[in-house]
GUZA-292880 format. One record per residue (C-alpha): residue number from 1; residue in one letter; y, x, z. Coordinates in nm, 3 decimals. Layout:
% residues N
NUM,A,Y,X,Z
...
***
This chain:
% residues 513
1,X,0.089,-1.132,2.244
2,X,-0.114,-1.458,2.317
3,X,-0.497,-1.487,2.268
4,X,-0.545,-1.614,1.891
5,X,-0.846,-1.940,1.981
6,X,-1.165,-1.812,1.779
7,X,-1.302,-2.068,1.530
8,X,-1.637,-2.137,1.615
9,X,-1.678,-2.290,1.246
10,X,-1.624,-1.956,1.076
11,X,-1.923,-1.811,1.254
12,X,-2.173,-2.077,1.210
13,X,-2.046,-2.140,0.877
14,X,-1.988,-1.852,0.651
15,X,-1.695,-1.947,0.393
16,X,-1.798,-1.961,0.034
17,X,-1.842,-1.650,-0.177
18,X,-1.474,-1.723,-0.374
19,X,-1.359,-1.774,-0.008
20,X,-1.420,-1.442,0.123
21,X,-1.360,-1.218,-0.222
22,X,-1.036,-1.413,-0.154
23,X,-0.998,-1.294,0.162
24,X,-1.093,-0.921,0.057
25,X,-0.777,-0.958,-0.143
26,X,-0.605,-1.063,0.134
27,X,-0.655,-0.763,0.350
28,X,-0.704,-0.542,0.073
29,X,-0.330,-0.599,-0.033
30,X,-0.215,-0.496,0.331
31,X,-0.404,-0.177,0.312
32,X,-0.292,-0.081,-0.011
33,X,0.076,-0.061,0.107
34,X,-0.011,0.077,0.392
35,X,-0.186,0.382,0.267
36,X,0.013,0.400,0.010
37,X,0.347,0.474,0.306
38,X,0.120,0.759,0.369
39,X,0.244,0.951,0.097
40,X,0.499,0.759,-0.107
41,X,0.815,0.912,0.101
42,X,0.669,1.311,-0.048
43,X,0.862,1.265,-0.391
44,X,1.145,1.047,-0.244
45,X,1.191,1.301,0.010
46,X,1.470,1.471,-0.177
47,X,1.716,1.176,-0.283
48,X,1.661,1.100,0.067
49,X,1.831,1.480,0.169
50,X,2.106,1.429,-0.038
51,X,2.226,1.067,0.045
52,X,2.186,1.135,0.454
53,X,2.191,1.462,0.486
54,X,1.895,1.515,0.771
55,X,1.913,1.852,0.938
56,X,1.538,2.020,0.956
57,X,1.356,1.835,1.287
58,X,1.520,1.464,1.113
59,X,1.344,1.582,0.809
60,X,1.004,1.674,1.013
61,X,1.012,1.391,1.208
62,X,1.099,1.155,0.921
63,X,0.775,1.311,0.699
64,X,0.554,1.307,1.002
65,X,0.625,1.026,1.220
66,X,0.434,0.743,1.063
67,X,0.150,0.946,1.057
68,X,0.153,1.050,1.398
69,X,0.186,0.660,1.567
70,X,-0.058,0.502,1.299
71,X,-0.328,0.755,1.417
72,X,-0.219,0.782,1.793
73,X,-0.249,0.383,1.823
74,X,-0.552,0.313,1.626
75,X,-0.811,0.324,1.946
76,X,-0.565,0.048,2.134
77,X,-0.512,-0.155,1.817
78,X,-0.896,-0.199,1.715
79,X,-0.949,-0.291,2.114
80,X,-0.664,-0.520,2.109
81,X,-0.784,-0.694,1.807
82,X,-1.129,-0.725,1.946
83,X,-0.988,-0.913,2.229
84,X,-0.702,-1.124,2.149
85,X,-0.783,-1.193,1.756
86,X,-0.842,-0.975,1.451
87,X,-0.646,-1.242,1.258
88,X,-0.345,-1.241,1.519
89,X,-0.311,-0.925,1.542
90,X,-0.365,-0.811,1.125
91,X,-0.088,-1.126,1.074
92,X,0.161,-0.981,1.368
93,X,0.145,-0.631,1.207
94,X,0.225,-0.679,0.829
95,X,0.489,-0.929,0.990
96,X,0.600,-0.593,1.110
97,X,0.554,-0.375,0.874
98,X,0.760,-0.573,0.639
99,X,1.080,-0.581,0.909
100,X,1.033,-0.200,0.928
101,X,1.043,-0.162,0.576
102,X,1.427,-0.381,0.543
103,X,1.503,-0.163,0.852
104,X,1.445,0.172,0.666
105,X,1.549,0.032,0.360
106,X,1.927,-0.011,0.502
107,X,1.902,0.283,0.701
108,X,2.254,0.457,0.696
109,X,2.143,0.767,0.942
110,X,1.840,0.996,0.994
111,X,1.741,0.811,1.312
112,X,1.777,0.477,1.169
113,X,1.514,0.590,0.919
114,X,1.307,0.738,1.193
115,X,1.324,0.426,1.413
116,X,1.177,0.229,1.046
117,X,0.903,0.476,1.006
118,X,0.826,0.444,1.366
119,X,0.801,0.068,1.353
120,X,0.625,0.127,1.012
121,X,0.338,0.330,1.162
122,X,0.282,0.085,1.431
123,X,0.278,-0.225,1.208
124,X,0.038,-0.037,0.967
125,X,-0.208,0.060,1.319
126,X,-0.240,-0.319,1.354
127,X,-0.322,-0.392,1.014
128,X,-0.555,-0.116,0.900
129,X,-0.849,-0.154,1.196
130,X,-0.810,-0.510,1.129
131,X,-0.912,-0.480,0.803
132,X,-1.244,-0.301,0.838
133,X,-1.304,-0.553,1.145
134,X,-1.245,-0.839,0.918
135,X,-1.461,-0.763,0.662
136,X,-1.741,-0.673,0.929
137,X,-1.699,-1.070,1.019
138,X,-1.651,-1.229,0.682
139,X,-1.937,-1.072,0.527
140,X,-2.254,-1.135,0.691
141,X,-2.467,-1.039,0.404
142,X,-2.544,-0.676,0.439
143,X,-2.506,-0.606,0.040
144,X,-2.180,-0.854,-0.012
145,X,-2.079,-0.660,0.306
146,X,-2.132,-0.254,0.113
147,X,-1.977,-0.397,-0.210
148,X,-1.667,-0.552,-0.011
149,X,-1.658,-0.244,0.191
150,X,-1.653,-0.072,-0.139
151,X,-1.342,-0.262,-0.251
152,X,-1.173,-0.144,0.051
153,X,-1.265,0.201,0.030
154,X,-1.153,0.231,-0.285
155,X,-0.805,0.023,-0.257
156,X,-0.736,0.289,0.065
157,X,-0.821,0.601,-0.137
158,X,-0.585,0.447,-0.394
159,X,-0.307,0.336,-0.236
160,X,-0.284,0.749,-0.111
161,X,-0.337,0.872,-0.469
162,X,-0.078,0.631,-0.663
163,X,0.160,0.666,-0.381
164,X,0.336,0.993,-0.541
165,X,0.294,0.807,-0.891
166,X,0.455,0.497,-0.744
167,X,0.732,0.705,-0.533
168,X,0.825,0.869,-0.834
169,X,0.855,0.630,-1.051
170,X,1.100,0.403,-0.775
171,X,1.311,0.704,-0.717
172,X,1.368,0.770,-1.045
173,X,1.484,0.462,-1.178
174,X,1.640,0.293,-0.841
175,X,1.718,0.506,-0.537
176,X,1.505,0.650,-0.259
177,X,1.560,0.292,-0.039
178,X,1.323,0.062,-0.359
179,X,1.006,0.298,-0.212
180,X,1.080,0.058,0.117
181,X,1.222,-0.234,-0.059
182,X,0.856,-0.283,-0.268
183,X,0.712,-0.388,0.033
184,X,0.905,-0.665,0.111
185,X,0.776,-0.932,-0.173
186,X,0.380,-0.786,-0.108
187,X,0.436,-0.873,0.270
188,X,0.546,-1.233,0.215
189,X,0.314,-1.318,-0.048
190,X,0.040,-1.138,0.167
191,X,0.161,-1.342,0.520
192,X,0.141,-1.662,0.369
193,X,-0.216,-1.591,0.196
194,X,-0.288,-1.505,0.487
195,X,-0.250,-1.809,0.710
196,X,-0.396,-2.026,0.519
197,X,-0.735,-1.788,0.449
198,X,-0.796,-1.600,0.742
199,X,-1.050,-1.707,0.978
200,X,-0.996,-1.593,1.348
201,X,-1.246,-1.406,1.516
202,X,-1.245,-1.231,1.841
203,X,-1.497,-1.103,2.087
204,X,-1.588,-1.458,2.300
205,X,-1.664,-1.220,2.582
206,X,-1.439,-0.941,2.716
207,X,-1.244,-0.814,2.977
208,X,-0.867,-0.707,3.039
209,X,-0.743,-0.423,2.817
210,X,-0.810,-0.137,2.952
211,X,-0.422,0.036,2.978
212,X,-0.486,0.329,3.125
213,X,-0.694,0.414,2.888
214,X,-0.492,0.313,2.580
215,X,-0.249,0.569,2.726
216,X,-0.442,0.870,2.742
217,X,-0.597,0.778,2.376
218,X,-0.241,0.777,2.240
219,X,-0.058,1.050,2.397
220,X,-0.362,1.220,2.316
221,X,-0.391,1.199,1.949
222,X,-0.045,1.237,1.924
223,X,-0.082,1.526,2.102
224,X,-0.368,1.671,1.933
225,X,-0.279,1.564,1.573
226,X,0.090,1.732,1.625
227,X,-0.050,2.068,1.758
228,X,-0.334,2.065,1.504
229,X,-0.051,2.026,1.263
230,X,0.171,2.323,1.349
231,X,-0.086,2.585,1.462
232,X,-0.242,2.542,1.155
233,X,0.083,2.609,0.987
234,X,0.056,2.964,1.178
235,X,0.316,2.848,1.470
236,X,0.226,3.002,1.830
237,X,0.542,2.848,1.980
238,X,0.459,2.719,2.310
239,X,0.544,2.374,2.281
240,X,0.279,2.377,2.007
241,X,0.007,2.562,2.163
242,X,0.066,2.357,2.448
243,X,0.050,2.028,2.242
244,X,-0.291,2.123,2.133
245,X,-0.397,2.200,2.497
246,X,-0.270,1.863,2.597
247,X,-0.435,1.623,2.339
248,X,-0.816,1.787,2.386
249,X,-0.778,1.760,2.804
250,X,-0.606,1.434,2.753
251,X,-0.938,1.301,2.534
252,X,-1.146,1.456,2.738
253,X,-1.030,1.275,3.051
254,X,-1.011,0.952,2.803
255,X,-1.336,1.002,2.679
256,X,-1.492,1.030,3.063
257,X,-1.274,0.744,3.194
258,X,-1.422,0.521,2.920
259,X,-1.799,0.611,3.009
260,X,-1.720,0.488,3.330
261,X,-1.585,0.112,3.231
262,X,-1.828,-0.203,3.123
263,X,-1.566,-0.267,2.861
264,X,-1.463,0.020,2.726
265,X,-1.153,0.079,2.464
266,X,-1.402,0.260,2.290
267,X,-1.782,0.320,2.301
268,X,-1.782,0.696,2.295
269,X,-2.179,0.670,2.329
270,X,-2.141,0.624,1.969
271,X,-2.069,0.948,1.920
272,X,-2.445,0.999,2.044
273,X,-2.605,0.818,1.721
274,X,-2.625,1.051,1.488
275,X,-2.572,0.859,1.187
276,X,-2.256,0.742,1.346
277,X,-2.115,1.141,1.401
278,X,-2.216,1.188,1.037
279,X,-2.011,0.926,0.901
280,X,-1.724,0.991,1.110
281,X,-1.768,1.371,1.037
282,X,-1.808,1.259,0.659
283,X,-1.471,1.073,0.636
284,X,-1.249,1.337,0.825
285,X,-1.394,1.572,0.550
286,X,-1.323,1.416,0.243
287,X,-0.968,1.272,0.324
288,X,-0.898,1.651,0.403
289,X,-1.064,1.766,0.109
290,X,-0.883,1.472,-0.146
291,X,-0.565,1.537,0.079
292,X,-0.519,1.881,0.021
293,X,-0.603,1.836,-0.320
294,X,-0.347,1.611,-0.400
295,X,-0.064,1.777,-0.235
296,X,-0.123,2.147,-0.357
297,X,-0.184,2.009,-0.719
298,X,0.132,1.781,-0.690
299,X,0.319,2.094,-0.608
300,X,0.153,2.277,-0.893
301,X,0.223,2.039,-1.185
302,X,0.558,2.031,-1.026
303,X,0.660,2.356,-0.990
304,X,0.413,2.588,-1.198
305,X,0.426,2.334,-1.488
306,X,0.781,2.153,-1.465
307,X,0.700,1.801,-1.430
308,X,0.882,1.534,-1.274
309,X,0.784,1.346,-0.991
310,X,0.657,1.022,-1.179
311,X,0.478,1.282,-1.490
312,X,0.300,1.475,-1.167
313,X,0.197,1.154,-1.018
314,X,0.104,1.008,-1.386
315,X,-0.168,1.324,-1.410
316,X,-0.281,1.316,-1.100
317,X,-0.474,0.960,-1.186
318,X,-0.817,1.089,-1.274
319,X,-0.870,1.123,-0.871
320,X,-0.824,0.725,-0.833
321,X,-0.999,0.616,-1.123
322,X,-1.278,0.841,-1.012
323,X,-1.252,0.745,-0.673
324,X,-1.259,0.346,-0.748
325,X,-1.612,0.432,-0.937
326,X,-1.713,0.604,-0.668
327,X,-1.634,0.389,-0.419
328,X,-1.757,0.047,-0.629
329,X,-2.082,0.224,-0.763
330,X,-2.178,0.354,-0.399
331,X,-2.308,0.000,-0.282
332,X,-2.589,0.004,-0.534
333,X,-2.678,0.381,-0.480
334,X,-2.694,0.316,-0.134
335,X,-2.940,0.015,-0.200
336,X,-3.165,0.209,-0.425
337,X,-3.091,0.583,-0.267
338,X,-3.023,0.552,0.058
339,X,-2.769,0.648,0.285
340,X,-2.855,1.062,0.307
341,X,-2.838,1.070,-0.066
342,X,-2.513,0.868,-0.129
343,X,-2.386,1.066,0.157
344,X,-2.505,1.416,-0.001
345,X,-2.441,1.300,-0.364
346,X,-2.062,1.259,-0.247
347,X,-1.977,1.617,-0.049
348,X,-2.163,1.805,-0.336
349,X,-1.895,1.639,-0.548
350,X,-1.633,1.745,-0.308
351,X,-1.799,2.105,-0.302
352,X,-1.860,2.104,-0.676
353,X,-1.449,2.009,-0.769
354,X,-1.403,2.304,-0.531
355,X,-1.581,2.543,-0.699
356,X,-1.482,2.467,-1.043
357,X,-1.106,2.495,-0.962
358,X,-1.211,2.800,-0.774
359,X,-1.405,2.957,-1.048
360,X,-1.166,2.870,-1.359
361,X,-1.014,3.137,-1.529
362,X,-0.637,3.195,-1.451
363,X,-0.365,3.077,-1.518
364,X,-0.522,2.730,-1.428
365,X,-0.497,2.488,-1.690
366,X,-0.445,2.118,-1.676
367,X,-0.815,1.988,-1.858
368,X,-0.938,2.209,-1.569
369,X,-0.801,2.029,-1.293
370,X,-0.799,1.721,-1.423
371,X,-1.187,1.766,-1.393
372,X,-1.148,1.881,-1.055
373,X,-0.963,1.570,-0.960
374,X,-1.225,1.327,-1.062
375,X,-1.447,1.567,-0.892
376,X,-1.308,1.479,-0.580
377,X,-1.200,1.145,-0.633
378,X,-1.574,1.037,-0.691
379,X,-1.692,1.204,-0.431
380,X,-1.426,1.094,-0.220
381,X,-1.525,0.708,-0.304
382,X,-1.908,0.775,-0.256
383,X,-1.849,0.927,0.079
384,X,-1.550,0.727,0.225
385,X,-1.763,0.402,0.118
386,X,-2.107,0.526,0.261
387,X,-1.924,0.622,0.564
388,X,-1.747,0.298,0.631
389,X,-2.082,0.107,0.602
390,X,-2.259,0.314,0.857
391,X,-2.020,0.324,1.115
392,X,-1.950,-0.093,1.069
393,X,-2.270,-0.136,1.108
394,X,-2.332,0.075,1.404
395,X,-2.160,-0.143,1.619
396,X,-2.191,-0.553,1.727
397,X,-1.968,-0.781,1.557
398,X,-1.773,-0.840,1.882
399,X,-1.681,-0.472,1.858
400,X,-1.617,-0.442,1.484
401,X,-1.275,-0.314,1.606
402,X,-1.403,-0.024,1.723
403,X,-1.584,0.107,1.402
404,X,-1.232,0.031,1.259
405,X,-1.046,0.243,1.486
406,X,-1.278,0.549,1.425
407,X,-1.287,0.508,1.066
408,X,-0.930,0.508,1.019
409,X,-0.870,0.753,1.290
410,X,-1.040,1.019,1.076
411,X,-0.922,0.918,0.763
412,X,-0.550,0.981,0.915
413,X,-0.658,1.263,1.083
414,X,-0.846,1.447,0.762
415,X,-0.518,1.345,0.529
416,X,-0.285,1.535,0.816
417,X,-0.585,1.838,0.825
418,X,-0.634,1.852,0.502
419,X,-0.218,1.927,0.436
420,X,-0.194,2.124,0.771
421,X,-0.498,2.359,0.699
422,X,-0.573,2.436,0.350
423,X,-0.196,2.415,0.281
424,X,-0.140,2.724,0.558
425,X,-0.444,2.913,0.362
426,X,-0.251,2.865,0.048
427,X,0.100,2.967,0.193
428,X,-0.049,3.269,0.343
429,X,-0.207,3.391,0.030
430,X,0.112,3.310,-0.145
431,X,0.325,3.485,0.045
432,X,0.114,3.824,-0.007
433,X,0.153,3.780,-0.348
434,X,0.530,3.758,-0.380
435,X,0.554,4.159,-0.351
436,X,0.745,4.391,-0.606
437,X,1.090,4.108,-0.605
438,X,1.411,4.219,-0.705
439,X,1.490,4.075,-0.398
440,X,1.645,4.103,-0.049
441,X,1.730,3.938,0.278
442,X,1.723,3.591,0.302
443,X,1.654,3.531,-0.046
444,X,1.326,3.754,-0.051
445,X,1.203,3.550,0.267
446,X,1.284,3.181,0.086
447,X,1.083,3.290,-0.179
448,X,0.774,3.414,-0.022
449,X,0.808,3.120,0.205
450,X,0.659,2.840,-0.078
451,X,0.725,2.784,-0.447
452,X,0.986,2.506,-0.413
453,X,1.210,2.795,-0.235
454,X,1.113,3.090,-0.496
455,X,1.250,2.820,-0.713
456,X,1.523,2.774,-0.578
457,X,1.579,3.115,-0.549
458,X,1.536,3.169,-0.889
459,X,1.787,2.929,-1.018
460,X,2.061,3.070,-0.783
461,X,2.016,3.439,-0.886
462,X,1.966,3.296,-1.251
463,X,1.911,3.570,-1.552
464,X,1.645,3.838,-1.589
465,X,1.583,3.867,-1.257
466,X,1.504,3.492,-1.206
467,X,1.302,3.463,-1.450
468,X,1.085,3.708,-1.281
469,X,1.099,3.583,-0.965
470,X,0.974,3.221,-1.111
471,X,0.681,3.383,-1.286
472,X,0.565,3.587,-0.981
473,X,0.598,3.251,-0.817
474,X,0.376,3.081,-1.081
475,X,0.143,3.341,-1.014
476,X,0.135,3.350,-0.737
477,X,0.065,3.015,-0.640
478,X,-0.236,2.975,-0.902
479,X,-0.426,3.283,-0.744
480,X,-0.370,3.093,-0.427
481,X,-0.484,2.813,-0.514
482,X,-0.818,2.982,-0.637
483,X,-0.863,3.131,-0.276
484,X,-0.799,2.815,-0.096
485,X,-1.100,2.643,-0.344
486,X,-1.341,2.907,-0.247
487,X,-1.243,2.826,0.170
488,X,-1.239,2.418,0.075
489,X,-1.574,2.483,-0.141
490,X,-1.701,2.646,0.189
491,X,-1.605,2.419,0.444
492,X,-1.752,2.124,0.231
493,X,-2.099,2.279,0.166
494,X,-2.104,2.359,0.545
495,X,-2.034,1.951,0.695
496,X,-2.275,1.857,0.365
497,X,-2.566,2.037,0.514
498,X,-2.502,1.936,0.845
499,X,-2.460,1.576,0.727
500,X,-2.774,1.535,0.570
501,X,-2.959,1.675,0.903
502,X,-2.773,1.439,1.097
503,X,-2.891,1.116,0.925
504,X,-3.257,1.045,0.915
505,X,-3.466,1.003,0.544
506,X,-3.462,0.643,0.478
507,X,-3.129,0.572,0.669
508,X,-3.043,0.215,0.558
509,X,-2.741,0.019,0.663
510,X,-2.816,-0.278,0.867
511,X,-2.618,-0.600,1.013
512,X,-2.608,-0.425,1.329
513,X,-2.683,-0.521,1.695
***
């Protein structure tokens, strides 16, 4: 990739305000589709089984490969972008993305599709650090800067909540290949936008990428992210175990390899500021708290309550259109409260959906989680939002890549923890619950194993006997879902504490160094 010239105009010479709110909608269009990939493929997944027939690993590695490269390339992306043009390199990877999308689109095998998502993930690690980098240089006014970042925050948390709404509705009405195929017409309206609005910025000074270090950072997140994944899930196989093992040496030898270097991928002496460990703390825990959420309660209105794809997506809404007040009202708060507060404000939220969903009545009823939802979906947007701004703002402008690369880092990393962790509290509870089956064999073990297979179960074996098998299931799965609100509940009010004595009284975001 050649070195995108910087234009020296855009930094003496800030473009006009309906210049840059037309640039927000520039990148903010990227990242929509982007997070939105996240989670779209969940309710396609199972037109996808029946039209090319994936055995189990092409079904793992078609669910989790997009995930894995977006997050395992972040660090080298932000770095890259730093260096050879934020512009260049946000332009190169929707360019990408949109190929990726034609190429699983037409996919007629598993590893066609794999190959897409693989091409997907790293077109999407190019675009989303670029975004948060972008922003950092178009808006040079620190409160135009909190309200874009706002926008952003709440366009990300978005994209991942209307995803399943989105998927559903595609699949539905078209086949599995239109949740690919919408991408196309976004990308080349985006593109073209995009060339003609985008400044180009990149760092004037810097060295040569550091590629021995981009290594370790990817392997190692990879690493870590996939054994994180499956040990979480209960697995002790070796190859996961030893996964795990290999991603924390691998960033620990990272990590001390870049405190050596002038120009470092990444400034781990960030880590050091406090504020910046909150905020980075702060966004791992509410993507795992809203990610969690959203998967367990799309399983629930699916399975406990019947709904199709698109009507489960449809009631799952209350967690974006809280979220996008959230995330637009936490700009002001932070002006008027402070950081702390907007920061505290937002995991009690988290906490406080917890709690309620852990403390209704059962059976669980839908006015009761639809309150949960906006629970978490404002304080998702308050925290995500207050986050971004403090770790932006951390760092210089030349390294606005950076602050990218760790914000989206967690926020992949919290969505994929969120899923791995609660979701193993939940199947564990589950399965001691599924007890007194008229049952053996392999069809006792696929129903303890999770409510789509008790389902399935049930409609096999079919009279009296299913029909009890699908209400134990029900059961099942809402007193589950209780338990894992009380562990969520206590996770958050644990990081909320410890947030608010990381960041100082009278924290305010600044333009940075």
């Amino acid at each position: 990739m050649a070195r995108a010239p910087e234009d020296p105009a855009a930094r003496r010479h800030p473009a006009p305000a309906s210049g840059r709110w037309a640039m927000l909608a520039v990148l903010c269009a990227s990242l929509l589709l982007v997070a939105m990939d996240a989670t779209i493929l969940n309710v396609a997944l199972p037109s996808l089984i029946d039209d090319l027939r994936p055995g189990a690993l092409e079904q793992l590695w078609i669910i989790d490969i997009y995930g894995l490269v977006l997050g395992g390339l972040l660090v080298t992306t932000g770095a890259v972008g730093d260096r050879w043009g934020r512009k260049l390199l946000f332009l190169t990877g929707f360019v990408l993305f949109g190929l990726a999308s034609v190429i699983a689109a037409t996919s007629h095998s598993s590893w066609q599709l794999i190959g897409g998502r693989v091409l997907l993930g790293l077109g999407g690690a190019m675009v989303m650090p670029s975004t948060l980098s972008l922003i950092r240089n178009i808006f040079t006014d620190d409160r135009e800067r909190a309200l874009a970042i706002g926008v952003w925050a709440a366009v990300a948390g978005a994209g991942a909540c209307v995803g399943p709404l989105i998927g559903g509705f595609l699949v539905e009405h078209f086949e599995w290949q239109a949740a690919f195929w919408v991408n196309v017409p976004v990308v080349v309206v985006t593109v073209v936008a995009g060339i003609r609005l985008l400044p180009e910025f990149r760092a004037p000074q810097h060295g040569r990428l550091d590629w021995p270090g981009a290594l370790l950072s990817i392997v190692g997140i990879v690493a870590l992210a996939w054994g994180i994944k499956h040990v979480a899930k209960g697995s002790l196989l070796p190859q996961d175990v030893g996964a795990l093992l290999l991603g924390l040496v691998l960033l620990a030898v990272f990590a001390r390899h870049q405190l050596r270097l002038v120009d470092p991928l990444l400034d781990v002496r960030l880590f050091l500021n406090r504020p910046f460990l909150a905020a980075a703390l702060a966004t791992l825990l509410a993507m795992l708290a809203i990610g969690a959420a959203l998967f367990l309660v799309s399983l629930w209105l699916q399975y406990v309550h019947g709904y199709s794809p698109s009507e489960a997506g449809l009631r799952t809404l209350p967690s974006a259109l809280a979220m996008l007040a959230g995330s637009l009202s936490s700009p002001w708060l932070m002006h008027r409260m402070g950081v702390r507060a907007v920061l505290a404000v937002g995991l009690g939220a988290l906490a406080a959906g917890f709690l309620l969903l852990a403390l209704a009545p059962e059976p669980t009823t839908y006015p009761v989680v639809a309150l949960v939802l906006a629970g978490l979906g404002l304080g998702d947007g308050l925290a995500i939002t207050a986050s971004a701004s403090v770790l932006v703002s951390s760092v210089s402008v030349e390294r606005a890549g950076q602050a990218g690369a760790v914000s989206e880092t967690c926020y992949e990393l919290g969505v994929g923890l969120g899923v791995a962790l609660l979701g193993s509290v939940h199947g564990a509870v589950f399965a001691t619950r599924m007890t007194g089956l008229p049952l053996r064999g392999h069809d006792l073990d696929t129903a303890r194993e999770s409510v789509g297979g008790a389902a399935e179960v049930a409609e096999n074996v079919g009279g009296d006997a299913g029909r009890r098998v699908l209400e134990t299931a029900r059961a099942a799965f809402d007193h589950a879902l209780t338990t894992t609100a009380y562990v969520s509940a206590g996770i958050v009010v644990a990081v909320t504490l410890l947030t608010v004595l990381m960041v100082p009284r009278g924290f305010k975001v600044t333009g940075g160094h």
